[in-house]
DODREN-320439 format. One line per 10 residues: number of its first residue (from 1); their letters; for each residue x, y, z of N, C-alpha, C. Coordinates in nm, 2 decimals. Atoms other than C-alpha are relative to their C-alpha. Layout:
REM DODREN-320439
NUM) a) X:Y:Z:X:Y:Z:X:Y:Z; ...
END
This chain:
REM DODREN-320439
1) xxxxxxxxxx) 0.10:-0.07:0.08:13.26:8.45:7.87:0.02:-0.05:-0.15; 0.01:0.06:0.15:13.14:8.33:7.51:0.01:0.11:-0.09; 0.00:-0.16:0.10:13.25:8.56:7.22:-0.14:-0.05:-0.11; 0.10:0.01:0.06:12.91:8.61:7.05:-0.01:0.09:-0.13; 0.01:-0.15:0.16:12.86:8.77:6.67:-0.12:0.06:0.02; 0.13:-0.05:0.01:12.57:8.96:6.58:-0.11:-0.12:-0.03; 0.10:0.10:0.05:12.37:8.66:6.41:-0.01:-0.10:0.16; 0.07:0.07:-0.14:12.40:8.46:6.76:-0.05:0.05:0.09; 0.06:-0.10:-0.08:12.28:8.79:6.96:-0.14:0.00:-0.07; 0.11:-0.03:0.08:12.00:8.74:6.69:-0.07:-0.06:0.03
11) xxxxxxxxxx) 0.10:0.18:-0.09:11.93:8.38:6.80:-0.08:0.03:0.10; 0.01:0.02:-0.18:11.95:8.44:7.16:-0.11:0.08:0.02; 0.09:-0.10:-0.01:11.71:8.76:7.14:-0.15:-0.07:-0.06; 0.16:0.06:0.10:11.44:8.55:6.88:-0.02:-0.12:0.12; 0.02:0.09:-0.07:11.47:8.27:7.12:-0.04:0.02:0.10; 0.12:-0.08:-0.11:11.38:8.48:7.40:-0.12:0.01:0.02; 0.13:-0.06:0.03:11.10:8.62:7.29:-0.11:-0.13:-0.03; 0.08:0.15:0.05:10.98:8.27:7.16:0.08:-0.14:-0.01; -0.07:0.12:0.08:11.14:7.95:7.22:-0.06:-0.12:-0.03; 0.01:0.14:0.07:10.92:7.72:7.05:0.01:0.02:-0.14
21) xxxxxxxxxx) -0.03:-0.01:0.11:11.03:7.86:6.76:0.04:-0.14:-0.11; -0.08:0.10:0.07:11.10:7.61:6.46:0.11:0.03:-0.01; -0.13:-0.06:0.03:11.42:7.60:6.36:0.00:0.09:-0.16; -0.01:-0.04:0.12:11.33:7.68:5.99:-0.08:0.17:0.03; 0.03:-0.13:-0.03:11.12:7.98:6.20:0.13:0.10:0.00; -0.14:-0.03:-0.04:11.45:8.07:6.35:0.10:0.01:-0.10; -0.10:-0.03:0.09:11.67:8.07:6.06:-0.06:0.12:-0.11; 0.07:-0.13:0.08:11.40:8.30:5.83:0.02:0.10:0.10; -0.02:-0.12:-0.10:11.42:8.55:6.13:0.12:0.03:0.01; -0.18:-0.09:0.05:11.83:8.59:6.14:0.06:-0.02:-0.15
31) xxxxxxxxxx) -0.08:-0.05:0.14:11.89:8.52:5.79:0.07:-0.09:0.00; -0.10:0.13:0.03:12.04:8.18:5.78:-0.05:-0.14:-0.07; 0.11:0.18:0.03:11.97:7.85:5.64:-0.01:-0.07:0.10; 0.00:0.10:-0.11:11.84:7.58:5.91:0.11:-0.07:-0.01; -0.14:0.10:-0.03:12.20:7.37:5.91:0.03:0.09:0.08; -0.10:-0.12:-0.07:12.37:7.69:6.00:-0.10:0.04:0.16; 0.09:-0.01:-0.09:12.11:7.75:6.21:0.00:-0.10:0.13; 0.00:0.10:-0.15:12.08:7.49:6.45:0.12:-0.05:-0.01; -0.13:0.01:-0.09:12.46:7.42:6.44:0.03:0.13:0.07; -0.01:-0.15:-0.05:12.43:7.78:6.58:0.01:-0.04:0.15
41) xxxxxxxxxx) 0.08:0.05:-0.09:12.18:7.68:6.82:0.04:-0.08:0.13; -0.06:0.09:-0.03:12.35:7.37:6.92:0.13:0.03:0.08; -0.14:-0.03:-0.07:12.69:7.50:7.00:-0.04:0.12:0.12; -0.01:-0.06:-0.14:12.56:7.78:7.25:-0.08:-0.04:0.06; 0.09:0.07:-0.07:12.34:7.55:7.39:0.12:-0.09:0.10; -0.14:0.05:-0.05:12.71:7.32:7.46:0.07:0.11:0.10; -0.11:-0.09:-0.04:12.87:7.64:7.54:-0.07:0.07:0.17; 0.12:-0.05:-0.03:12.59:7.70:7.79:-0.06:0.13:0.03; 0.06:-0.10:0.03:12.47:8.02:7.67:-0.12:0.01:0.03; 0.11:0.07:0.02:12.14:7.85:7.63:0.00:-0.10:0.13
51) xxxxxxxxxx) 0.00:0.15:-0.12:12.06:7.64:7.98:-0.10:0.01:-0.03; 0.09:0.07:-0.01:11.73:7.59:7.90:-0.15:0.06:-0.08; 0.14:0.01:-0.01:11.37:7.60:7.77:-0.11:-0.04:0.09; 0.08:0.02:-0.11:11.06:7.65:7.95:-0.16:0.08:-0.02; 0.12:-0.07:0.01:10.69:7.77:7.96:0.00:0.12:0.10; 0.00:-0.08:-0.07:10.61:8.11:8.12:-0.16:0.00:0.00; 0.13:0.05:-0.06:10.29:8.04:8.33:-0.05:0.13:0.03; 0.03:-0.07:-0.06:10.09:8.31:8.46:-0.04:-0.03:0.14; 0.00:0.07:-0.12:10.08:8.27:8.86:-0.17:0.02:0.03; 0.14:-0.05:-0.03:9.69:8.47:8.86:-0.04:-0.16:-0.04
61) xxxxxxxxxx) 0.07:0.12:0.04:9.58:8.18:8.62:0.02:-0.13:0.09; 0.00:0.08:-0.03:9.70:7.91:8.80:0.03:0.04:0.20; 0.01:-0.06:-0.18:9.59:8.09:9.21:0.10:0.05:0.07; -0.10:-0.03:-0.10:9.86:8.20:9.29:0.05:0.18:-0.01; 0.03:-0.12:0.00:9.79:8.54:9.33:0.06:0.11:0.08; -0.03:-0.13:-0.08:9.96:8.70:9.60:0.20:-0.01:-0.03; -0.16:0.00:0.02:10.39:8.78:9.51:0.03:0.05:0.12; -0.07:-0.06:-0.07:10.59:8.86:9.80:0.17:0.00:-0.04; -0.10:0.04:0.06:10.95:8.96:9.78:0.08:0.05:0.11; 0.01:0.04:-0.13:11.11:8.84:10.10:0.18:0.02:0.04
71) xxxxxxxxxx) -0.15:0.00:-0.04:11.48:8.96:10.27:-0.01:-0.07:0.14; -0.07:0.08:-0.06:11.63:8.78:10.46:0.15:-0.04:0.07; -0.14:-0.05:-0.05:11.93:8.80:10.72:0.00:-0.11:0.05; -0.07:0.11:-0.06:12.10:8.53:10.87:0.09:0.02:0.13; -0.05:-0.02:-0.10:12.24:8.53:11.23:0.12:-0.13:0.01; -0.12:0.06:-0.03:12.53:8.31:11.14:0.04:-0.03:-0.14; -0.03:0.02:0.09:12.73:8.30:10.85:0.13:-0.10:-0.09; -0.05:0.11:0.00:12.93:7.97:10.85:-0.04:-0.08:-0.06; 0.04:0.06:0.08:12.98:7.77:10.58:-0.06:-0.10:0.03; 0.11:0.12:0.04:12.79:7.49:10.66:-0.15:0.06:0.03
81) xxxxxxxxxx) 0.17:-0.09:-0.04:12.47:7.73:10.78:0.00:0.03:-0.13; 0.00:-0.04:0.19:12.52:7.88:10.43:-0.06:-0.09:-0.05; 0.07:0.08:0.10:12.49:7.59:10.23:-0.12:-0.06:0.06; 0.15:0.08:-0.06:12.20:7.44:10.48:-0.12:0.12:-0.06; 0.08:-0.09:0.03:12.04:7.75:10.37:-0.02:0.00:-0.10; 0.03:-0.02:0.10:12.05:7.77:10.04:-0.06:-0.09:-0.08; 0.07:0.16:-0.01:12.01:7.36:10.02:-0.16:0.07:0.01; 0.20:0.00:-0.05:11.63:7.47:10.21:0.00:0.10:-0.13; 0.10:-0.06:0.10:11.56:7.78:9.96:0.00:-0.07:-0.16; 0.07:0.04:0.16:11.59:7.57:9.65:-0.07:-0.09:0.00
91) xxxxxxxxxx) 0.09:0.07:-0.03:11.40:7.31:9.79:-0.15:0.06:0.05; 0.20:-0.07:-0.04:11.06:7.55:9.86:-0.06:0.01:-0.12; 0.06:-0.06:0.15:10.87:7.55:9.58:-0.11:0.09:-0.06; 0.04:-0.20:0.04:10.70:7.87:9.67:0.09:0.11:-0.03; -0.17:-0.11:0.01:11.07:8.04:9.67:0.01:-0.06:-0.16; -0.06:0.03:0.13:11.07:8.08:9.29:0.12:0.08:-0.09; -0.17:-0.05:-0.02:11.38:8.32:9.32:0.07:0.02:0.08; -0.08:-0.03:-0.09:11.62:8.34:9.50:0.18:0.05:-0.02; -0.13:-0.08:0.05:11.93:8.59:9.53:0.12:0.00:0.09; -0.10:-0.03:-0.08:12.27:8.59:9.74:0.00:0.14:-0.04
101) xxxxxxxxxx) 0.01:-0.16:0.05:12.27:8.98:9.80:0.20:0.04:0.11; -0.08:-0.07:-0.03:12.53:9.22:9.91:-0.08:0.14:0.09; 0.03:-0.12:-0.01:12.44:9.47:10.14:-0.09:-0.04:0.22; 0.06:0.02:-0.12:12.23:9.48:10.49:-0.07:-0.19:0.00; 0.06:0.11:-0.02:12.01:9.15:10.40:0.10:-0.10:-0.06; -0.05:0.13:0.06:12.15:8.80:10.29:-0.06:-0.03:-0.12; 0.09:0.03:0.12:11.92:8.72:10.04:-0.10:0.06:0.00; 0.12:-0.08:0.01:11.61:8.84:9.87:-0.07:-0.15:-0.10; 0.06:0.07:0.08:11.39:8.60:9.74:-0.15:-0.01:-0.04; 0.10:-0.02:0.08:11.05:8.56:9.56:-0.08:-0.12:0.03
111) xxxxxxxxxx) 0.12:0.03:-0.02:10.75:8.43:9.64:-0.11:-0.05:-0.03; 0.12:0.00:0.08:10.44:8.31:9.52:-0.13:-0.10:0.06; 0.10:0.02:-0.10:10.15:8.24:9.74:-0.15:-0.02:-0.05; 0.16:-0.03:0.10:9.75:8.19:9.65:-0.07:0.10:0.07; 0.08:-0.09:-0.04:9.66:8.41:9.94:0.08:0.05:0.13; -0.08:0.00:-0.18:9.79:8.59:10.27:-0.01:-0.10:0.10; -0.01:0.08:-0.09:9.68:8.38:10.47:0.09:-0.18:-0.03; -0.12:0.06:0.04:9.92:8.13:10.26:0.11:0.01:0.04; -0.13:-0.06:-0.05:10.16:8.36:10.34:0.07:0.00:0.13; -0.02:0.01:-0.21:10.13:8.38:10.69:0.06:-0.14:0.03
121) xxxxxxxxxx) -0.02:0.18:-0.06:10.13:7.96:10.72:0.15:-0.02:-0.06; -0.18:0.01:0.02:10.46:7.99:10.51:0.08:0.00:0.07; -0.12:-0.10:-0.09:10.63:8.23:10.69:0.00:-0.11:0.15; -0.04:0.06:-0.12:10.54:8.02:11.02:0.05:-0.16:-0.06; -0.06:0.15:0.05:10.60:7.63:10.86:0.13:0.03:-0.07; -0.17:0.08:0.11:10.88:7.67:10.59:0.10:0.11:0.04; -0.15:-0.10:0.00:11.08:8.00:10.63:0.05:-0.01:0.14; 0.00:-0.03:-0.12:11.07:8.00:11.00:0.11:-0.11:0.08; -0.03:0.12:-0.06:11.18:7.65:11.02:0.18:-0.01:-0.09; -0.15:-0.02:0.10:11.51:7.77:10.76:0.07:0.02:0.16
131) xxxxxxxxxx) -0.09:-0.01:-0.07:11.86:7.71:10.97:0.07:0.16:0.02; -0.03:-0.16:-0.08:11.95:8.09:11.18:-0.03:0.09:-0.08; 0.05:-0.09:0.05:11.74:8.30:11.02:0.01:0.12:0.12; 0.01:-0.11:-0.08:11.78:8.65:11.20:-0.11:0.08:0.00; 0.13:-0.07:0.08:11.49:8.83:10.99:-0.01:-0.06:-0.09; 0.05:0.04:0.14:11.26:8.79:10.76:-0.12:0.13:-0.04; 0.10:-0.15:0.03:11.10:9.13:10.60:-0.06:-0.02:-0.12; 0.03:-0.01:0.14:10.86:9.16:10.36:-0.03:0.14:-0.06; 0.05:-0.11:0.12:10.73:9.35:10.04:-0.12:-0.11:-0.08; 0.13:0.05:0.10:10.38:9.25:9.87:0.07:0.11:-0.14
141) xxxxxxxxxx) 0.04:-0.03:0.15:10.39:9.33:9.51:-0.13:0.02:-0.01; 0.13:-0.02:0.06:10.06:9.49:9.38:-0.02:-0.05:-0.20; -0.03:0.03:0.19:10.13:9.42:9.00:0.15:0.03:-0.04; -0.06:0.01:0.08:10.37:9.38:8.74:0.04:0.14:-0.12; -0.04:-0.04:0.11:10.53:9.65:8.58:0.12:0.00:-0.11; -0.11:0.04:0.13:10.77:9.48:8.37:0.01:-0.14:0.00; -0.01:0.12:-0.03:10.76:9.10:8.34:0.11:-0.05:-0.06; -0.10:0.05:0.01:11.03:8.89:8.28:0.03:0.05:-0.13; -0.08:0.00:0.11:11.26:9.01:8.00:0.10:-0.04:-0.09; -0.16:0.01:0.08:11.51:8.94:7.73:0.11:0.05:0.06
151) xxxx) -0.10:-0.03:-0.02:11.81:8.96:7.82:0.05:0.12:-0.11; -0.01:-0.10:0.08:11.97:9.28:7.65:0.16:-0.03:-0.08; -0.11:0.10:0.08:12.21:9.09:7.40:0.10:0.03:-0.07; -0.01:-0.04:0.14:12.25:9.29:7.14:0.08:0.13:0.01
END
């Protein structure tokens, strides 16, 4: 774990919320000059505090309208099934999360479909065809009451 001050919990939080921030944005917002600033930036980016930038799409706008969010048990839990498995879920690129769980299911992962009957063709072509799946249960989502958040940094 990275020891973080207040002014890099300041970053990490402004950067959240907005990372196309300039840097000279970014430095007026925590109170730094831009050098200090983007050697800030820089080092927990190294340190990988920071893995990445990225656009947050809406899935409605671009049809993809239906969320499911999908458990998943496995009838064999040998490491080479394992990694054959998790190999396939990062390779679906409807599976836009996915979680090793604890508890009754194996994983839980996420979804993103344009329509049930998407879902349905999924479920029979890609998940079905995943190595010893035991189950596969779902959960539709109706909407969004909290969308992706900041991390709580601070």
């Amino acid at each position: 774990m990275v020891t973080l001050d207040d002014i890099d919990k300041h970053i990490l939080l402004e950067l959240q919320l907005d990372g196309r921030l300039t840097n000279q944005e970014l430095a007026d917002r925590v109170g730094l000059s831009p050098s200090p600033c983007l050697r800030r930036v820089r080092a927990l980016e190294q340190a990988g505090v920071i893995t990445g930038y990225r656009a947050v799409v809406s899935p409605e706008a671009v049809g993809l309208s239906i969320t499911a969010l999908v458990r998943l048990t496995l009838s064999s839990h040998a490491q080479d099934t394992v990694a054959a498995v998790e190999r396939e879920l990062r390779e679906v690129p409807e599976i836009v999360e996915a979680y090793l769980l604890a508890g009754d299911a194996d994983y839980l992962v996420k979804v993103v479909v344009a329509s049930f009957a998407a879902y349905e063709v999924f479920v029979r072509d890609r998940l079905r065809t995943i190595p010893s799946l035991a189950s596969i249960e779902t959960t539709f989502a109706f909407g969004t009451t909290k969308p992706v958040s900041p991390l709580p940094v601070a």
